[in-house]
VOBA-1610 file (N, C-alpha, C; in pm, whole numbers, padded with zeros to 5 digits, always signed):
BEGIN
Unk+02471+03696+01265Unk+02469+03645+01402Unk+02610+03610+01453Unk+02721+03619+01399Unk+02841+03546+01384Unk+02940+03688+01397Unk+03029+03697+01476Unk+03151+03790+01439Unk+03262+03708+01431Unk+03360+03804+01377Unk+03504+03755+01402Unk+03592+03772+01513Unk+03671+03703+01507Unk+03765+03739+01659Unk+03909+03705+01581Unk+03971+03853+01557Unk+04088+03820+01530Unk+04235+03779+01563Unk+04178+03756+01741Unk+04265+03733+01773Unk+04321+03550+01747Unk+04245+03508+01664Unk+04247+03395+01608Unk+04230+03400+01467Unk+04298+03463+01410Unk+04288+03489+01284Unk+04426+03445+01212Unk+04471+03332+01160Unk+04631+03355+01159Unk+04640+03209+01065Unk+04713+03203+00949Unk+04771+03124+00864Unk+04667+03028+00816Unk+04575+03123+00748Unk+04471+03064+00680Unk+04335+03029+00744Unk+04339+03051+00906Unk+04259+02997+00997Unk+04148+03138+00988Unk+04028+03129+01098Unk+03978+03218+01110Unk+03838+03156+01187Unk+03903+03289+01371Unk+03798+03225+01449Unk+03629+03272+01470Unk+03576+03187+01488Unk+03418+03295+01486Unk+03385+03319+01632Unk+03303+03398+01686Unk+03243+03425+01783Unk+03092+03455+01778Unk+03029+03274+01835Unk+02901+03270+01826Unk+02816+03252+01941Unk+02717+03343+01922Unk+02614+03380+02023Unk+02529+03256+02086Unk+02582+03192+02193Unk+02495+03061+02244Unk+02379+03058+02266Unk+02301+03187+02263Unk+02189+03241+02322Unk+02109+03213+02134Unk+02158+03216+02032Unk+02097+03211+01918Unk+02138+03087+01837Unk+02269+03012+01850Unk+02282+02950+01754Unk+02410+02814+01864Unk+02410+02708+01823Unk+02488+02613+01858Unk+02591+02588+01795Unk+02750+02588+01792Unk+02825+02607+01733Unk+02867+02491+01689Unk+02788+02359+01758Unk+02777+02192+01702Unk+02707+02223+01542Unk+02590+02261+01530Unk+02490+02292+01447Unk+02541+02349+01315Unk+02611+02496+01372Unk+02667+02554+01230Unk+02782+02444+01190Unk+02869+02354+01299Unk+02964+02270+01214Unk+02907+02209+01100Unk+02793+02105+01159Unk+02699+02021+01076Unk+02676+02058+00946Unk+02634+02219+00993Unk+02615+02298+00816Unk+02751+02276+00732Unk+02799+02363+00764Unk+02973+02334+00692Unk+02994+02222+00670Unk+02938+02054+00681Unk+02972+01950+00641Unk+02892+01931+00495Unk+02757+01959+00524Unk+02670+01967+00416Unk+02704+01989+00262Unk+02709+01938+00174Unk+02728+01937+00052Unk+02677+02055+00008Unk+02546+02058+00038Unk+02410+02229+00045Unk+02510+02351+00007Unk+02592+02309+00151Unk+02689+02470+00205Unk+02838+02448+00149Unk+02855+02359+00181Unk+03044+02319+00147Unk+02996+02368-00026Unk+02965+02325-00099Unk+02956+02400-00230Unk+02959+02523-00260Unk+02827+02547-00214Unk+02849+02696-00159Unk+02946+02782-00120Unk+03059+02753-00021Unk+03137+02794+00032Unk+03260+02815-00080Unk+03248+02691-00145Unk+03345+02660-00246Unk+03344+02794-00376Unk+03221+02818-00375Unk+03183+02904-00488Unk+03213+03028-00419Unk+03241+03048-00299Unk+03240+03188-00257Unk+03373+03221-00246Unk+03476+03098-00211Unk+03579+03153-00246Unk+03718+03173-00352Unk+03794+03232-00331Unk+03886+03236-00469Unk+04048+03236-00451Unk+04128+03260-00524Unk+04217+03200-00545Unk+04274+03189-00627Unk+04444+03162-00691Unk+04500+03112-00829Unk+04536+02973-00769Unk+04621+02948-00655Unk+04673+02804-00638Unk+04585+02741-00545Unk+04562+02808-00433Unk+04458+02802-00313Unk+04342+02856-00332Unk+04269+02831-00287Unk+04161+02887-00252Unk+04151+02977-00088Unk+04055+03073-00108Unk+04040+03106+00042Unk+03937+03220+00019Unk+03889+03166+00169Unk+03716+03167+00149Unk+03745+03360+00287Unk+03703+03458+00222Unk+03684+03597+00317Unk+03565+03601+00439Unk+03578+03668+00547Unk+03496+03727+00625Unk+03363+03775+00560Unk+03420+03844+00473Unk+03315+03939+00382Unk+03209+03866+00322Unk+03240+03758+00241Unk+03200+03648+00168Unk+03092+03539+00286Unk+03191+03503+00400Unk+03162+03421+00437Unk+02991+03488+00496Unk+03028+03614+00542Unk+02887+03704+00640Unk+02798+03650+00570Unk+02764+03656+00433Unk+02642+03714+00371Unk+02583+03517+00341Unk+02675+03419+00338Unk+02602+03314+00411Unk+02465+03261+00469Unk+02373+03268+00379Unk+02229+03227+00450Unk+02164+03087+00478Unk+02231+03085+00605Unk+02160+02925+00662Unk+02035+02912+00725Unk+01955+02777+00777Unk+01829+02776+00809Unk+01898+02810+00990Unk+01808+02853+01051Unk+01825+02852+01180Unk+01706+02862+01301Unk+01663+02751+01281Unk+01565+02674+01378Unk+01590+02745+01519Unk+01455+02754+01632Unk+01477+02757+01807Unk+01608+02638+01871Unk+01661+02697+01916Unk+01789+02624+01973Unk+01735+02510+02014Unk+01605+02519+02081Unk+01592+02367+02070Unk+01564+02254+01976Unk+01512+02322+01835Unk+01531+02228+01762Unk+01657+02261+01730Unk+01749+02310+01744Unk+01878+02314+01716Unk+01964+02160+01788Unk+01921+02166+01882Unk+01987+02086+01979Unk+01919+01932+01922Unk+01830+01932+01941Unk+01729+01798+01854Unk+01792+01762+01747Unk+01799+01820+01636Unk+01908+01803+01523Unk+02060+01743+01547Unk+02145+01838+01665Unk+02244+01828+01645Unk+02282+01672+01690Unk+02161+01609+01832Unk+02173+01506+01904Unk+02157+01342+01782Unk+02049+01402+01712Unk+02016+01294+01592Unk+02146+01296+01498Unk+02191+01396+01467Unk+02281+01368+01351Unk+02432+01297+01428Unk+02460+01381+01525Unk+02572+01240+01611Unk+02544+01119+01663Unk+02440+01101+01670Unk+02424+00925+01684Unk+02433+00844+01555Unk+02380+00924+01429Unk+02282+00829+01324Unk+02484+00881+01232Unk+02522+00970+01219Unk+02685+00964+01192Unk+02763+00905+01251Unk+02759+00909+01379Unk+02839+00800+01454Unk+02817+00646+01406Unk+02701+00605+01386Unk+02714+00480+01316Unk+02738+00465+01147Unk+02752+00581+01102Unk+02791+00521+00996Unk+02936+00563+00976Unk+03006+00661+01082Unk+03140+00582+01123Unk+03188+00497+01110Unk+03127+00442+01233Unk+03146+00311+01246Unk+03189+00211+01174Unk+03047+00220+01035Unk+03043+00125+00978Unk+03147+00132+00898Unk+03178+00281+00832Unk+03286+00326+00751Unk+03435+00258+00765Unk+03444+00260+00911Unk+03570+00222+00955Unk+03592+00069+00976Unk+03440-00033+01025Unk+03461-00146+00959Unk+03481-00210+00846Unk+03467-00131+00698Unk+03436-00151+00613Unk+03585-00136+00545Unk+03658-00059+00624Unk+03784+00019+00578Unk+03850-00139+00661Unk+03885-00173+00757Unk+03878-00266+00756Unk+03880-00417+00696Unk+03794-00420+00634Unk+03724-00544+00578Unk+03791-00539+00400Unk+03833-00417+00319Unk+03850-00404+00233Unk+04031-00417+00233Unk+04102-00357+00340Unk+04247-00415+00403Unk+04257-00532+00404Unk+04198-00637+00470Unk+04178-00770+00458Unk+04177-00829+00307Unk+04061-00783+00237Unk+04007-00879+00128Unk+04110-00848+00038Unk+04217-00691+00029Unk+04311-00737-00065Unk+04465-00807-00001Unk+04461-00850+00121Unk+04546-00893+00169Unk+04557-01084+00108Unk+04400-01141+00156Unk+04385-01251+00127Unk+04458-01330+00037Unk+04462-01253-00094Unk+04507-01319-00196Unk+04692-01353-00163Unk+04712-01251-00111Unk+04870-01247-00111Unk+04893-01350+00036Unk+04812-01354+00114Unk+04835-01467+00220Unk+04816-01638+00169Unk+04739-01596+00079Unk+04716-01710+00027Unk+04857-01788-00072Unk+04873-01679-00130Unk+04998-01736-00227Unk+05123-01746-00105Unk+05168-01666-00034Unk+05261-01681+00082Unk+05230-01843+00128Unk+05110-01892+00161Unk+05135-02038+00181Unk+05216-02092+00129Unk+05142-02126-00039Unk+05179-02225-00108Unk+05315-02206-00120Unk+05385-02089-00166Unk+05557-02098-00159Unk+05620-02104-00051Unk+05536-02117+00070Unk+05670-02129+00190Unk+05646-02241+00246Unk+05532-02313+00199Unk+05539-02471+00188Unk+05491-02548+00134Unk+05606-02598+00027Unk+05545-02619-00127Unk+05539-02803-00072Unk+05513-02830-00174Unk+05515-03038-00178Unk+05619-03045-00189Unk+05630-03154-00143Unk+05760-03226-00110Unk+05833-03244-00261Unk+05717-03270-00352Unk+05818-03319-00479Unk+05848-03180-00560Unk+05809-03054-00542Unk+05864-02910-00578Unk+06016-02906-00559Unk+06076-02877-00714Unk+06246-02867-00707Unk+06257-02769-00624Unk+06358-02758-00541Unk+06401-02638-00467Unk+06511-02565-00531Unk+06525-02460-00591Unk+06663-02368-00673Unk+06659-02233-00623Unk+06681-02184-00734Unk+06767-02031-00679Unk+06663-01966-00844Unk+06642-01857-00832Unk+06532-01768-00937Unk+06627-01798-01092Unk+06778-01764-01056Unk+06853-01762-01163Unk+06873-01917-01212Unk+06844-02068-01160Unk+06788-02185-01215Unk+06742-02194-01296Unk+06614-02126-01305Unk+06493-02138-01344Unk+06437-02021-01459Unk+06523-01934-01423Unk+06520-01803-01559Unk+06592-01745-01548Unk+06607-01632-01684Unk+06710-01497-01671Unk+06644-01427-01726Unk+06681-01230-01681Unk+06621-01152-01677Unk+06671-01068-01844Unk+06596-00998-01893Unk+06624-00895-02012Unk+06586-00781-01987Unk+06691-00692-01984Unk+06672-00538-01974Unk+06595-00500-02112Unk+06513-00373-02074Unk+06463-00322-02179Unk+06531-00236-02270Unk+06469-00187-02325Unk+06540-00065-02434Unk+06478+00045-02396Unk+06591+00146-02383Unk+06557+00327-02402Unk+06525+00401-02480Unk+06373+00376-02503Unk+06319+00453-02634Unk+06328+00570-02630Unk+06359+00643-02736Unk+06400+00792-02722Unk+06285+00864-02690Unk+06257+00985-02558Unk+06115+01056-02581Unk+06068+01120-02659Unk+06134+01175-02792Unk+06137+01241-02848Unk+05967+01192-02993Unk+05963+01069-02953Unk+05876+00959-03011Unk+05783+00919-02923Unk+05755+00948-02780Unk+05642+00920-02684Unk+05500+01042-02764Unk+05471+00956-02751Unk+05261+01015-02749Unk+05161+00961-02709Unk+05069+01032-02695Unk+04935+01006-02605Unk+04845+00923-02645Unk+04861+00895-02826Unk+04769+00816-02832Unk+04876+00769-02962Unk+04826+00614-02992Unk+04890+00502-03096Unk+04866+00368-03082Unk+04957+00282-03160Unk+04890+00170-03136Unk+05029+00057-03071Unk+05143+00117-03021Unk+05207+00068-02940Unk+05218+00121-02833Unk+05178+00070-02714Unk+05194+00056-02580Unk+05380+00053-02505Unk+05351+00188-02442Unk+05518+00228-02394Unk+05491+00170-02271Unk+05519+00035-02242Unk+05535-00009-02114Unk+05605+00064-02007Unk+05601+00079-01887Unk+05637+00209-01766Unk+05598+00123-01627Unk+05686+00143-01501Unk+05630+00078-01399Unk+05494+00149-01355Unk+05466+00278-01438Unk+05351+00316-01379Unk+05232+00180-01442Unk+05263+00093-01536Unk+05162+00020-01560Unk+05175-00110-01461Unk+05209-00123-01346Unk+05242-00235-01296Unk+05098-00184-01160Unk+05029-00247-01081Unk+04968-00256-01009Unk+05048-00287-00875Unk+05050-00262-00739Unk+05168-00309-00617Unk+05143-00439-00651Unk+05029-00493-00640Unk+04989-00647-00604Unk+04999-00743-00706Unk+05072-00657-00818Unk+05069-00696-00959Unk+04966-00722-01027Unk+05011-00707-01162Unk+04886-00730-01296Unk+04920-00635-01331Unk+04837-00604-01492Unk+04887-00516-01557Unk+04764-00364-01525Unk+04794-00262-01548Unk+04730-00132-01513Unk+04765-00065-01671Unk+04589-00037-01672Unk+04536+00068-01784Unk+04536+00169-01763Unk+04675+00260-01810Unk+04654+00420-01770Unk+04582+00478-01806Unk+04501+00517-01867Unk+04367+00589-01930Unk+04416+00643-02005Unk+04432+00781-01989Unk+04499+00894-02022Unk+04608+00940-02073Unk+04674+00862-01934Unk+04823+00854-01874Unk+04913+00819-01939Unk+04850+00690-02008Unk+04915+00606-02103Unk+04992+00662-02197Unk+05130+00616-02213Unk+05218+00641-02302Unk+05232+00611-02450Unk+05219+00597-02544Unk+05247+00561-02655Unk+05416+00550-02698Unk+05473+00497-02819Unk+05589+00497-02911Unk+05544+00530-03056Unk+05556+00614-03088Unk+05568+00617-03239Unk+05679+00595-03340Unk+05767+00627-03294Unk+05877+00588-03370Unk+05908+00423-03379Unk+06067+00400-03474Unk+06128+00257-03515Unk+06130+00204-03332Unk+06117+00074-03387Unk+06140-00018-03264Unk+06235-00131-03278Unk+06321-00095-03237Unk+06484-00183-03267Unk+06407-00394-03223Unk+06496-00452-03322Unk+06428-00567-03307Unk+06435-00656-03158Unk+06357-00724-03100Unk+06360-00786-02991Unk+06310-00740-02880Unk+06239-00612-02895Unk+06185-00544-02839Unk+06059-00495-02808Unk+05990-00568-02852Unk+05855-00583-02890Unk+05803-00717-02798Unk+05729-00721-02667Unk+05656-00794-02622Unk+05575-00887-02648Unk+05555-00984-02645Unk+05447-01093-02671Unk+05347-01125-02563Unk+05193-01152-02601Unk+05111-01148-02523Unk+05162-01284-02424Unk+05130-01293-02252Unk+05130-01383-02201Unk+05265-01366-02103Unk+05388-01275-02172Unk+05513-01265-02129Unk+05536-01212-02032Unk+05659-01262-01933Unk+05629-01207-01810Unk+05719-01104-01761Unk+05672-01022-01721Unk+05778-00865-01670Unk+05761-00800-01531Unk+05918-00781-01485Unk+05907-00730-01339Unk+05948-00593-01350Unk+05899-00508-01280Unk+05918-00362-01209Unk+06063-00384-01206Unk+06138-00296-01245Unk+06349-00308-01164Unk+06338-00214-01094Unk+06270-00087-01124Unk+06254+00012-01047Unk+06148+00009-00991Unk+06185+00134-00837Unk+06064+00122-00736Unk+06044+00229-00708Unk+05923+00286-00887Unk+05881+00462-00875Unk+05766+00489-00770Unk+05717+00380-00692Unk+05628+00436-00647Unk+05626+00263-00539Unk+05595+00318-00410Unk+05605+00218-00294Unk+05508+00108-00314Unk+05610-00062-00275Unk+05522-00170-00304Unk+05574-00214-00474Unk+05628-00136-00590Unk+05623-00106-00723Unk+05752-00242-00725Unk+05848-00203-00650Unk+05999-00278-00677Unk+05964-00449-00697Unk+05992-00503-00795Unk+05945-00673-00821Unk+05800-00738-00847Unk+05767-00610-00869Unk+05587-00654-00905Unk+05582-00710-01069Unk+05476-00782-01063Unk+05514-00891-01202Unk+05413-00857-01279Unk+05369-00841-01430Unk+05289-00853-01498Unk+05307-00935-01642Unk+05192-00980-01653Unk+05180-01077-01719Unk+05103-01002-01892Unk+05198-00928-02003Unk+05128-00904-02104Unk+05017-00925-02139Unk+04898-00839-02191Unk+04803-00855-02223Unk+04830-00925-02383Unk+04753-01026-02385Unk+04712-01044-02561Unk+04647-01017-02653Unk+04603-00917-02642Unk+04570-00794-02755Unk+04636-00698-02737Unk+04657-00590-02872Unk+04757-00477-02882Unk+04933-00544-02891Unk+04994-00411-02899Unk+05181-00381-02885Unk+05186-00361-02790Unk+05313-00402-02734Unk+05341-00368-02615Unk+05503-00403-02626Unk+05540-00260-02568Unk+05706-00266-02584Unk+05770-00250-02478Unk+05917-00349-02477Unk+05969-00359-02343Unk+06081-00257-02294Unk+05996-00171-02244Unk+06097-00033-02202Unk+06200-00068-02098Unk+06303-00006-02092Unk+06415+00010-01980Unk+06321+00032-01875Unk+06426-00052-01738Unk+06340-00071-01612Unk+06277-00158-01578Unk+06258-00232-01667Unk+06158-00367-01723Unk+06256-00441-01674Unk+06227-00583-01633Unk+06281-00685-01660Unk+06201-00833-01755Unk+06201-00875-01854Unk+06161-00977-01927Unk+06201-01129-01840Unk+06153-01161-01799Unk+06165-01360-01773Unk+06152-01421-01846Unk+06253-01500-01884Unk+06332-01564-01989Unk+06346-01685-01933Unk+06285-01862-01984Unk+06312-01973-01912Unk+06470-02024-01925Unk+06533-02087-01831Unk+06612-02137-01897Unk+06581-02265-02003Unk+06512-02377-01903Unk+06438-02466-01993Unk+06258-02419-02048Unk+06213-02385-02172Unk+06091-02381-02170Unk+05921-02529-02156Unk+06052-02626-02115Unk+05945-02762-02081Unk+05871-02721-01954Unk+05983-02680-01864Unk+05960-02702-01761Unk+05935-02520-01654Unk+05832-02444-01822Unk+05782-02316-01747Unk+05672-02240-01763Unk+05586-02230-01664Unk+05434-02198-01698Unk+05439-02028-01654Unk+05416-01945-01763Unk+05460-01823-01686Unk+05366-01756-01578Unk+05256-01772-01610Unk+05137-01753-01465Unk+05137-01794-01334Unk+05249-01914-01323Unk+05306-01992-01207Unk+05367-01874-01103Unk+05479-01872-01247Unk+05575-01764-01157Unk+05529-01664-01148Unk+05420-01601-01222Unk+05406-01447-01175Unk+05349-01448-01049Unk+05284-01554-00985Unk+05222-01611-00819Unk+05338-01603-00788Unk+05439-01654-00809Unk+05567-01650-00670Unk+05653-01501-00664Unk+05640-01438-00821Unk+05725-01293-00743Unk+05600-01199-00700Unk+05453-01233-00662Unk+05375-01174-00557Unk+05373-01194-00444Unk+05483-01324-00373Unk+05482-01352-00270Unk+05589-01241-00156Unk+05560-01252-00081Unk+05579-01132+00027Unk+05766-01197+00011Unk+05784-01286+00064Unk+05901-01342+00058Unk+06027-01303-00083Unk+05935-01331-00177Unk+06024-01246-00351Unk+06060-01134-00287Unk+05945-01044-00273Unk+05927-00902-00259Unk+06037-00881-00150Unk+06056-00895-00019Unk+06142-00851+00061Unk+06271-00900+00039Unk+06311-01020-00054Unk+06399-01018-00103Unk+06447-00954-00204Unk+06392-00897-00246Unk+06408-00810-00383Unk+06425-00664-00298Unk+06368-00618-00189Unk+06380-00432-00196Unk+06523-00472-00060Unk+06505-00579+00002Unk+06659-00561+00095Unk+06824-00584-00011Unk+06829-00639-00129Unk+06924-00631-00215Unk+06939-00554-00306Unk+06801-00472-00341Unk+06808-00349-00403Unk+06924-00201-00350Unk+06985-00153-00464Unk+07033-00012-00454Unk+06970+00091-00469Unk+07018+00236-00426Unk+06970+00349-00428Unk+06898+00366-00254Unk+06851+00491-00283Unk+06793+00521-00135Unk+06695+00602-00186Unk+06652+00689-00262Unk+06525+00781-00310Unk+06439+00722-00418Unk+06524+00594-00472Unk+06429+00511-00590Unk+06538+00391-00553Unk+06487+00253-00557Unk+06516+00188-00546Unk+06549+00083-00692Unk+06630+00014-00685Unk+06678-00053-00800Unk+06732-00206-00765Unk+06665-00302-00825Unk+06747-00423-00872Unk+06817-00488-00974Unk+06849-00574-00997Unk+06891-00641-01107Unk+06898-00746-01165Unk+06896-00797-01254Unk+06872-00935-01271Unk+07007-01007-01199Unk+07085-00974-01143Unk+07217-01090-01118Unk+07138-01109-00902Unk+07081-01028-00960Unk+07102-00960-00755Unk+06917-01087-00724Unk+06844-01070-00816Unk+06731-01159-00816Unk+06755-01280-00837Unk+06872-01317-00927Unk+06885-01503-00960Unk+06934-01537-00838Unk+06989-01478-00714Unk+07002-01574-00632Unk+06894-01589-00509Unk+06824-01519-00530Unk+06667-01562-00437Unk+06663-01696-00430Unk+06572-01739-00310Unk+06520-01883-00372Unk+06379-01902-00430Unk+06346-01998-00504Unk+06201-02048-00528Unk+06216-02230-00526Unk+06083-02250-00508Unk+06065-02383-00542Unk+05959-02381-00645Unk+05930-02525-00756Unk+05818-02523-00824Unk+05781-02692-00903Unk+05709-02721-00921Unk+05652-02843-00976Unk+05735-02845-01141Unk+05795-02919-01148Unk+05837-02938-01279Unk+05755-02941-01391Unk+05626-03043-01344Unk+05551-03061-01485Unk+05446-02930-01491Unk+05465-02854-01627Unk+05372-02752-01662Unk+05259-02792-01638Unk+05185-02852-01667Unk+05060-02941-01638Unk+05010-02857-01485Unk+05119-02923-01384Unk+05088-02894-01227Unk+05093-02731-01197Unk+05189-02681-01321Unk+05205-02544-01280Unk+05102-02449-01318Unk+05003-02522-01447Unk+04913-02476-01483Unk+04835-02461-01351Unk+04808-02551-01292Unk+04673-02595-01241Unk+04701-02506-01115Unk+04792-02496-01092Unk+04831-02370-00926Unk+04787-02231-00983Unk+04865-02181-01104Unk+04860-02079-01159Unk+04681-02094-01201Unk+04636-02165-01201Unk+04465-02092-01236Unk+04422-02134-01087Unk+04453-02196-00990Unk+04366-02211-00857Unk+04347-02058-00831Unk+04514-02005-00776Unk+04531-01889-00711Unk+04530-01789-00823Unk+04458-01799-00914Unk+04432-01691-00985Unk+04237-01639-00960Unk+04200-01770-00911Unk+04028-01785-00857Unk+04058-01737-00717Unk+04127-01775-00668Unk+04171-01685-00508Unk+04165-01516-00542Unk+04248-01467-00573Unk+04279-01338-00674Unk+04186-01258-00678Unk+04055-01337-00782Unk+03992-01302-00829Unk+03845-01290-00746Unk+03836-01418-00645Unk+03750-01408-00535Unk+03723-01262-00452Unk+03898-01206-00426Unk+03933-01144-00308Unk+03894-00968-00386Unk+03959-00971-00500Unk+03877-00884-00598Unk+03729-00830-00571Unk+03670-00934-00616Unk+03498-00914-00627Unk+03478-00861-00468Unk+03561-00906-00357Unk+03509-00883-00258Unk+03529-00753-00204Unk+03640-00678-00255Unk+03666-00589-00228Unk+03637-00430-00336Unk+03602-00539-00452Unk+03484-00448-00518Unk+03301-00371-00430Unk+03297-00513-00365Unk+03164-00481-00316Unk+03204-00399-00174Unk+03262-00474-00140Unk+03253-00359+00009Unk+03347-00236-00010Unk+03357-00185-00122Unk+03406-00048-00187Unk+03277+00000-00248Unk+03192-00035-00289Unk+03064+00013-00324Unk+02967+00056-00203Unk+02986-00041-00070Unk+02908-00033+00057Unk+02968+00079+00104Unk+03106+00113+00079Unk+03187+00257+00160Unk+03135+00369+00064Unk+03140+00374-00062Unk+03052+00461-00114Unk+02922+00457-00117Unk+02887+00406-00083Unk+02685+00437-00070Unk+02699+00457+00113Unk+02806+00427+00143Unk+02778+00500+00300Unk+02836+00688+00296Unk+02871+00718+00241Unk+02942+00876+00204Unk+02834+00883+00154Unk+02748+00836+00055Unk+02598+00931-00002Unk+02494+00928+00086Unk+02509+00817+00196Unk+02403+00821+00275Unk+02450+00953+00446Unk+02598+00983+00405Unk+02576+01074+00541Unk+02552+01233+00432Unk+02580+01211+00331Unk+02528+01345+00315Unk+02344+01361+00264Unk+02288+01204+00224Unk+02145+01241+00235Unk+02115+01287+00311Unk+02169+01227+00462Unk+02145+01262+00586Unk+02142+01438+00643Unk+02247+01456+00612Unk+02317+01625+00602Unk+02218+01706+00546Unk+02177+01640+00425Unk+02033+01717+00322Unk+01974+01733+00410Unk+01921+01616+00466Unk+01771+01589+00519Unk+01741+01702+00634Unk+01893+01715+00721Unk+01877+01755+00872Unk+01829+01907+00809Unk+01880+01980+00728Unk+01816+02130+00677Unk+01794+02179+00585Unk+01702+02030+00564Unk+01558+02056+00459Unk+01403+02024+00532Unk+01433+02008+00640Unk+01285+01958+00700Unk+01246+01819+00679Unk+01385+01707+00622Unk+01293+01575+00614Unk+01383+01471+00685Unk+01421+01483+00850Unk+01534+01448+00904Unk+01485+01286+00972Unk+01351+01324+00992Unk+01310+01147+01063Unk+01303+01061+00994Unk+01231+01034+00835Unk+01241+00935+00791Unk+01370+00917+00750Unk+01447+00936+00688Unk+01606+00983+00648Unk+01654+00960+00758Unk+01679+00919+00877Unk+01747+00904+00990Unk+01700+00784+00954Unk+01625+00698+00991Unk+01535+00559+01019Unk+01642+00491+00895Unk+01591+00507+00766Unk+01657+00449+00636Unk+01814+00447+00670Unk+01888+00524+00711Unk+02025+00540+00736Unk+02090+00463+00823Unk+02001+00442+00962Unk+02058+00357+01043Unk+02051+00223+01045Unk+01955+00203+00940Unk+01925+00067+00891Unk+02040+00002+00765Unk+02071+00095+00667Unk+02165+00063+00579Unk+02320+00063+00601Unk+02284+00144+00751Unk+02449+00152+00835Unk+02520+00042+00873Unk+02374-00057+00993Unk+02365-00175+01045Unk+02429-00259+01003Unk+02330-00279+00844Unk+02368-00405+00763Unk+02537-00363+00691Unk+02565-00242+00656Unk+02709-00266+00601Unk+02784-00297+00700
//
C-alpha cells in the first residue's frame, strides 16, 4: 500500500508515499513505535557498524490495517491516553532532578551557615592531601582481590561506585603505604568525566583497596579533632566543588592539587562527638533523597511498560480496557 518517493531519499532517510484513501500516516507512525514492529524492523535490518533497514525489506512488512475509521478511532485514543503519560513521564523526570538535588541543598546549608561556635580555617588547617601511586598496567586485571581504585569509582554526588565488570584489579607488589584502609577518605584530582573533579569517597570496609595516582588521600593534621564522614559532607558541598574546578588546570581534563585545595575555606565543630552526629544526620538526608528517587525511577519505568502495553493493545484488538488501566496509573504517577 506504501511506495517510495525518492526524491526524499538521502543520508540514511527514506520518504514514503501513503495512500490517505487506505491508510493514516498518524497510524502507521504508532506501528513503528510498537515494540510488535520496532523488533521486527530491527530483525529486518543489517549492517557491520550501523544498521539499515531496505525498501525491499521494509515492503514485505505485514501490519494490521483496520477501515480508516477505526484507523482514526485508534489513532485519537492513543494521543490522548500517550499524551498523559507524557506528561506524567516528564513530571516524574522532574521530580527525580529534585530528589537528587535535595541532599546536596541540604548539605549547602549547613556549611554556608554553620554555628557560631564552628572554627572557621582554610582545608589545608585541617588536613593534607597524598598523591597516589602509579601502578604499572602491566599488572591490572579483571578479576582479584585488590581493588585498583580509578575516578571511574567515584559517583558525581560522591560515594563509592561498584564497577561490575569494569572494575579494575592489581595483581602485582604493592609498594608500602599504599594500600587503603576501610573508612579513609579520597578525592577525585582528576575530572575524567563531568561533576567527577573533588568528589569524595569514603573506603569501603571490606576487601583491598589501593590508592592509585589521581587520588587524593585526607590526611588530619590533628586526628582529635577529625571525623572523616564530616568532611566527606563538606567536599559535596556545591561551594568545595566550584572552588575546586575554578582553581583547577588543564582545559580537556581538568586537574587539582593538594596545595591549590588547602586554601579553600571550611568551617567545622571541633568535638568529633558533634562531627559524628552531622555526619550521620545528613547521611539520613542522603539516604532519604535516595529511596526517593529510587521509587519515582521505578514509576518512570513502569510508565515506558505501560505505553508500550498500550502500543500492544492498540493492534491486538484489546485497546479499551488497556486504555482505562493506563490512564489511571498515569494519573496517580
Amino acid at each position: 500500500i506504501i511506495d517510495t518517493n525518492d526524491d526524499y531519499a538521502f543520508g540514511g532517510f527514506m520518504g514514503l508515499l501513503v495512500p490517505s484513501a487506505l491508510v493514516l500516516p498518524r497510524y502507521l507512525y504508532w506501528i513503528t513505535q510498537s515494540d510488535l514492529y520496532r523488533d521486527h524492523l530491527r530483525q529486518l535490518s543489517d549492517g557491520m557498524n550501523i544498521n539499515n533497514l531496505k525498501w525491499k525489506e521494509l515492503a514485505q512488512l505485514v501490519v494490521p490495517l483496520p477501515p480508516l475509521a477505526e484507523q482514526k478511532r485508534i489513532v485519537a485514543i492513543l494521543d490522548e491516553a500517550l499524551e498523559a503519560i507524557e506528561r506524567a513521564e516528564e513530571c516524574l523526570a522532574t521530580a527525580i532532578d529534585d530528589s537528587a538535588a535535595l541532599a546536596s541543598v541540604r548539605v549547602d546549608e549547613v556549611f554556608a551557615d554553620p554555628p557560631e561556635h564552628w572554627v572557621p580555617c582554610t582545608v589545608g588547617d585541617v588536613m593534607q592531601f597524598k598523591h597516589g601511586f602509579a601502578f604499572k598496567s602491566e599488572w591490572f586485571a579483571d578479576h582479584g582481590d585488590k581493588v585498583l581504585l580509578t575516578p571511574g569509582n567515584y559517583f558525581e554526588s560522591g560515594g563509592y561506585r561498584d564497577r561490575g565488570p569494569k572494575q579494575k584489579y592489581y595483581t602485582g607488589d604493592v609498594p608500602a603505604g599504599f594500600t587503603l584502609s576501610g573508612g579513609d577518605l579520597v578525592l577525585a584530582m582528576t575530572e575524567q568525566a563531568p561533576g567527577l573533579l573533588g568528589a569524595p569517597l569514603l573506603v569501603p570496609q571490606d576487601g583491598i583497596y589501593l590508592h592509585n595516582q589521581r587520588l587524593g588521600l585526607a590526611q588530619p593534621q590533628n586526628p582529635e579533632r577529625w571525623h572523616a564522614p564530616f568532611f566527606f559532607h563538606f567536599f559535596n558541598t556545591n561551594t568545595f566543588r566550584a572552588g575546586v574546578y575554578r582553581d583547577a588546570s588543564g582545559v580537556k581534563v581538568r586537574h587539582t592539587s593538594p596545595k591549590k585545595m588547602a586554601v579553600l575555606p571550611v568551617a567545622f565543630p571541633e568535638s568529633i562527638a558533634e562531627q559524628r552526629d552531622w555526619a550521620e544526620r545528613l547521611f539520613d538526608v542522603r539516604e532519604s533523597c535516595e529511596q526517593l528517587g529510587r521509587m519515582l525511577r521505578k514509576k518512570a519505568a513502569r510508565l515506558v511498560s505501560l505505553r508500550q502495553s498500550l502500543l500492544t493493545a492498540a493492534f491486538s484488538g484489546e485497546l479499551g480496557e488497556t486504555v482505562s488501566a493506563i490512564e489511571r496509573e498515569a494519573a496517580i504517577a
